[in-house]
N, C-alpha and C positions, 0 to 999 in steps of 0.2 A: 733536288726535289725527290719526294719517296715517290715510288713506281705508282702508289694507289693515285697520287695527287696527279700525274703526269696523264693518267688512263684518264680520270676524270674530265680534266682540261679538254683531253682529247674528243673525249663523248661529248663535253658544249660544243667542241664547236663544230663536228663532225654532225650536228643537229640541225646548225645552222646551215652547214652545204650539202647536205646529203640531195637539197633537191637539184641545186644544181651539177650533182655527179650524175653526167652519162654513160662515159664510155670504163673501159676496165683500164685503161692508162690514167685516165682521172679518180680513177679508184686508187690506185697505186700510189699516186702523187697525194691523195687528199688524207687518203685513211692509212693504207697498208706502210708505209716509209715512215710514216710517224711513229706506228705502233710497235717498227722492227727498233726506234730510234730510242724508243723510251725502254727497249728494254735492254740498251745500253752497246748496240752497235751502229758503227757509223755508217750510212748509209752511202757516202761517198767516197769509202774504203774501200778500194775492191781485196783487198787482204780478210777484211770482215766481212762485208756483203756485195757478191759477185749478182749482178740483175741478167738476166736471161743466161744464165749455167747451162753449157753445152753438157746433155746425157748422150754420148754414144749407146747403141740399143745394138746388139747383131750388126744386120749390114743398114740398119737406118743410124746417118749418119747428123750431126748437126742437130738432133732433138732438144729442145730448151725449154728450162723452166726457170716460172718466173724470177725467183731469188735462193740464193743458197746462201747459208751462213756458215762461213768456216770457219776452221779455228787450226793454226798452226797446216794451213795450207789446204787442207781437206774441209772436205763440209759437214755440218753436222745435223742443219736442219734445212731441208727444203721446203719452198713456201710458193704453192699453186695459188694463184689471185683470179677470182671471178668480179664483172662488176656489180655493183652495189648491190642492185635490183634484183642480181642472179640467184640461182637457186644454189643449195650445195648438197646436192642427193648425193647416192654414190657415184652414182651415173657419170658424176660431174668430176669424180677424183680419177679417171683411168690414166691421165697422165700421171700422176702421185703414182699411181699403183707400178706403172712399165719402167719408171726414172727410180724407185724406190731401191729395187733388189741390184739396180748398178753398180751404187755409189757406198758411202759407209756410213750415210746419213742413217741413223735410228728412230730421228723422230720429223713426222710431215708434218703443214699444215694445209689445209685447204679453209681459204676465207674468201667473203667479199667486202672485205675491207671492218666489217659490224660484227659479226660474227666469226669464230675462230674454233674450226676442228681440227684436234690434235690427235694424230694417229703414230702409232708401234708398230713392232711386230713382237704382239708376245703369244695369238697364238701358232704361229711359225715362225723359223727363225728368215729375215732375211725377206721375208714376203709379210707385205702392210697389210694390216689390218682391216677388215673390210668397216667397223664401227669404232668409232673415235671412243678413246678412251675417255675425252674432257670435251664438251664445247665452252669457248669464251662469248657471251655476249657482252658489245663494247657498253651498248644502251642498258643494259639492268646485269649487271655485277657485285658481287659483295666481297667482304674482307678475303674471305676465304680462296675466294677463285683468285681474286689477288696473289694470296700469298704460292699457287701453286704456279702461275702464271711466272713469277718471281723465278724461278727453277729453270725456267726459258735464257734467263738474262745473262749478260755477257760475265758478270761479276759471280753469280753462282749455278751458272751451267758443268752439271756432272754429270754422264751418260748412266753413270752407274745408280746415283740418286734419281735422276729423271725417268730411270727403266720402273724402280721400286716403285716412286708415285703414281706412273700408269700404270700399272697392276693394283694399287690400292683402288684410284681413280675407277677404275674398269668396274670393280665389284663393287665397290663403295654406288654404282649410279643406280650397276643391275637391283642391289640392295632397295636403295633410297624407292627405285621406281614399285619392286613388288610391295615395300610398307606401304605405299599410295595405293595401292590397287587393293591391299586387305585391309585398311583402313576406310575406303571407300564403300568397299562390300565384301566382309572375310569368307574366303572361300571354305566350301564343307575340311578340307585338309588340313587347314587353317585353325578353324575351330577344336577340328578334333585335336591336334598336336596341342594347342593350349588348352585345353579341358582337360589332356591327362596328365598332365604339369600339377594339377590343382586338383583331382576329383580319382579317386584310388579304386570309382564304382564300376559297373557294365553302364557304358554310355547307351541308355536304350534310345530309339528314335525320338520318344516323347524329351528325354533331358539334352539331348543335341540340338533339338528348336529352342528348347527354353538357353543353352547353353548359348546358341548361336548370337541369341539378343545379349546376352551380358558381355560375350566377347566385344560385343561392338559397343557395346555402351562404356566398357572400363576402355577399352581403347583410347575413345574419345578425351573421358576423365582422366587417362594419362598426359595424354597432352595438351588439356586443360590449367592440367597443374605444371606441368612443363610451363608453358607460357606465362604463367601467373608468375612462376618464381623468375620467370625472366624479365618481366617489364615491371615488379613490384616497387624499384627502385623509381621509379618514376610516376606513380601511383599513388592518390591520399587513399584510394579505398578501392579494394579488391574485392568486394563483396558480390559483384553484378557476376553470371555464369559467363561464360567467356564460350560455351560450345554447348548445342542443344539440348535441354533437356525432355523434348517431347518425341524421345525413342519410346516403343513400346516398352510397356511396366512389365515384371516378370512375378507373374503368377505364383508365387512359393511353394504355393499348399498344391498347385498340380505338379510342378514339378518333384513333389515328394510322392506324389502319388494317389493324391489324395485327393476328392473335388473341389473347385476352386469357383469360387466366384466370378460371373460376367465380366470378361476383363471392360472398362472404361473405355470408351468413345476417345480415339486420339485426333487430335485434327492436326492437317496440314502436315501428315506423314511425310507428305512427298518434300518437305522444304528442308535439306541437307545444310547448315553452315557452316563451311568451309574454315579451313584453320586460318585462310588468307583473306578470308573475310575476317575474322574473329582476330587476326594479329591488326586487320586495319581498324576495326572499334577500337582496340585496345591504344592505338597511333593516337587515335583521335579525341580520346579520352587522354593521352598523358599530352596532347597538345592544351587541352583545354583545365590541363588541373590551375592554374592560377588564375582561369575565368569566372569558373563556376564550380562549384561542388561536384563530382566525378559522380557520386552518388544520381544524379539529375539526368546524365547523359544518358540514355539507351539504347538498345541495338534492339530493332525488331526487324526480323528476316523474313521474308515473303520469296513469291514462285520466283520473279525478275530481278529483285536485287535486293541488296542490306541497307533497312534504312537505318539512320543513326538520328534520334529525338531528343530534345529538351521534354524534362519533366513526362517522358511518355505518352505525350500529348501529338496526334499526329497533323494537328494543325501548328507544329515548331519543330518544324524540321531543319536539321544543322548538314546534313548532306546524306546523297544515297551514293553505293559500294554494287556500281556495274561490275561485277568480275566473274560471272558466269558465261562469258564468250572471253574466244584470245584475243579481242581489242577491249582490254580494260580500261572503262571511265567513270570519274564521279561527276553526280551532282552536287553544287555548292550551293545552297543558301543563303549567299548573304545578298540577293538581289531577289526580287518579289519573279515568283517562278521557277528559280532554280536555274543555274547553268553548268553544262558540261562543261567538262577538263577532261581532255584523252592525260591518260599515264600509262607509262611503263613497267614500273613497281613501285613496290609499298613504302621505300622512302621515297616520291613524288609527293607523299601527304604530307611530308613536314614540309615543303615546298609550299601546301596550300594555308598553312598554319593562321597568315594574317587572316585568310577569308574563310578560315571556320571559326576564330573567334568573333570574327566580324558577326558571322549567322548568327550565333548564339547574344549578340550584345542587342543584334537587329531584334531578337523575340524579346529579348530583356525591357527594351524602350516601347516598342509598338506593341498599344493593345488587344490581346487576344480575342476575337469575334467568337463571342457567342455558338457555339452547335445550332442549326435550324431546328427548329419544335417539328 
């Protein structure tokens, strides 16, 4: 069975017992052995996986941790288990940190059984890294974390390959996190480096404001079109915008210098939609392309959540997109009122697939009530 299918299996049913795991031995037994197991060591090897690994420290003698995984007698990865419910600050890794520079292990992890932080030492040699280079979550995963997770396993574990990935891993996060953050709001340093990519003038104060709005608006439209060309394939029609177009308009004739017309009344400034709201319209729209015309479906974003409409009409609602708090849920339509569903990521929607076409068949049948005069 492939690693992804094994992880999967593992997150059903880790779903199902997570409430009744207590203690960090029941952590061990339910989640952490499965997950050492799937990635192709045997857990009742002690030649492959040795459970509480004596670390000699100086004169502290007998210090153990929880699993090492060796290879031709030596260990290669040690594995600190907190349980379920625990936290994994740093605070939480000091034993990783004292057991790390002993042994010839290069790579740690510190989990509690759901979660999986993998630590180096790449910026000193020999001393672990204070910030993981990769987290695994068991509950919301994709292909990709898969395949670096893969690099763990007994069949393609190489220290020299696994060094490279956490170094790409490292900057590839630092990376991903600042495009969030100047994606979100580009900073003045931001703007300017991309304004003189493209503008050969004196950036005066007056075309840096106007500048700073089109930074953030092509932004957006970049990965607009990114998306577009990625779910197109499953799409009858891509015409609806997929990322807000009610940023402020830019003034041309001021920014040339010239006087400009009253700019327009914008409303609902403050309503940001998120690309993870806009990837789940887009879910929802390619679950329902053999219900209804995709054309029909719409996304209208307010202050509290994304609703997603039949016909634009907000008395035929097919569900709303909680995901502006870390306990993302939707509501479904396809019962009078609407009901929650807690999720964990954006493929949980195809999970929901029967009960949004179901909404959408429910407005289809029952007649629409009249607006009040």
């Amino acid at each position: 069975m492939e690693l992804i299918d094994q992880l999967t299996n593992l997150a059903a049913r880790a779903q199902k017992q997570i409430g009744h795991i207590q203690t960090e031995e029941a952590t061990k037994n339910a989640l952490v052995m499965p997950f050492i197991n799937a990635l192709g060591y045997n857990v009742f090897d002690p030649t492959e996986v040795v459970p509480e690994f004596i670390c000699d420290i100086g004169t502290k003698k007998g210090e153990k941790i929880d699993y090492a995984i060796m290879r031709e007698g030596k260990p290669i990865i040690l594995v600190e288990c907190k349980p379920v419910s625990g936290d994994l600050s740093i605070n939480h890794a000091s034993q990783l940190f004292r057991y790390f520079h002993v042994t010839e292990a290069r790579i740690a992890i510190l989990t509690n059984g759901t979660t999986y932080k993998l630590f180096t030492d790449l910026e000193q040699p020999n001393k672990m890294d204070e910030r993981p280079f990769m987290e695994f979550d068991l509950f919301n995963f994709q292909e990709n974390d898969v395949a670096e997770i893969k690099k763990l396993s007994k069949a393609s574990f190489s220290i020299e390959d696994m060094l490279f990935a956490a170094y790409n891993l490292k900057y590839m996060r630092a990376f991903k996190k600042y495009f969030d953050e100047q994606f979100t709001q580009p900073s003045p340093d931001f703007i300017n480096f991309v304004s003189k990519q493209v503008y050969d003038g004196v950036l005066t104060p007056k075309l840096k404001e106007q500048f700073a709005i089109l930074v953030h608006r092509s932004f957006h439209q970049f990965l607009n079109d990114k998306i577009t060309s990625r779910l197109r394939s499953a799409m009858l029609d891509t015409s609806q915008p997929l990322l807000p177009t009610d940023l402020p308009p830019i003034p041309a004739a001021e920014a040339l210098g010239a006087s400009a017309a009253p700019e327009p009344e914008v409303k609902d400034r403050d309503i940001v939609t998120t690309v993870e709201e806009t990837e789940g319209f887009m879910i929802v729209r390619a679950i329902l392309r053999k219900t209804v015309a995709v054309n029909r479906v719409i996304m209208r974003d307010v202050q509290s959540y994304c609703g997603i409409l039949l016909d634009d009409n907000n008395r035929k609602p097919i569900c709303r997109l909680h995901f502006n708090s870390s306990k993302k849920f939707v509501t479904v339509f396809d019962v009078e009122g609407g009901e929650r569903v807690d999720i964990s990521s954006l493929d949980d929607l195809y999970g929901l697939a029967s009960r949004i076409r179901a909404a959408v068949q429910r407005h289809e049948t029952k007649p629409i009530e009249a607006p009040a005069s």
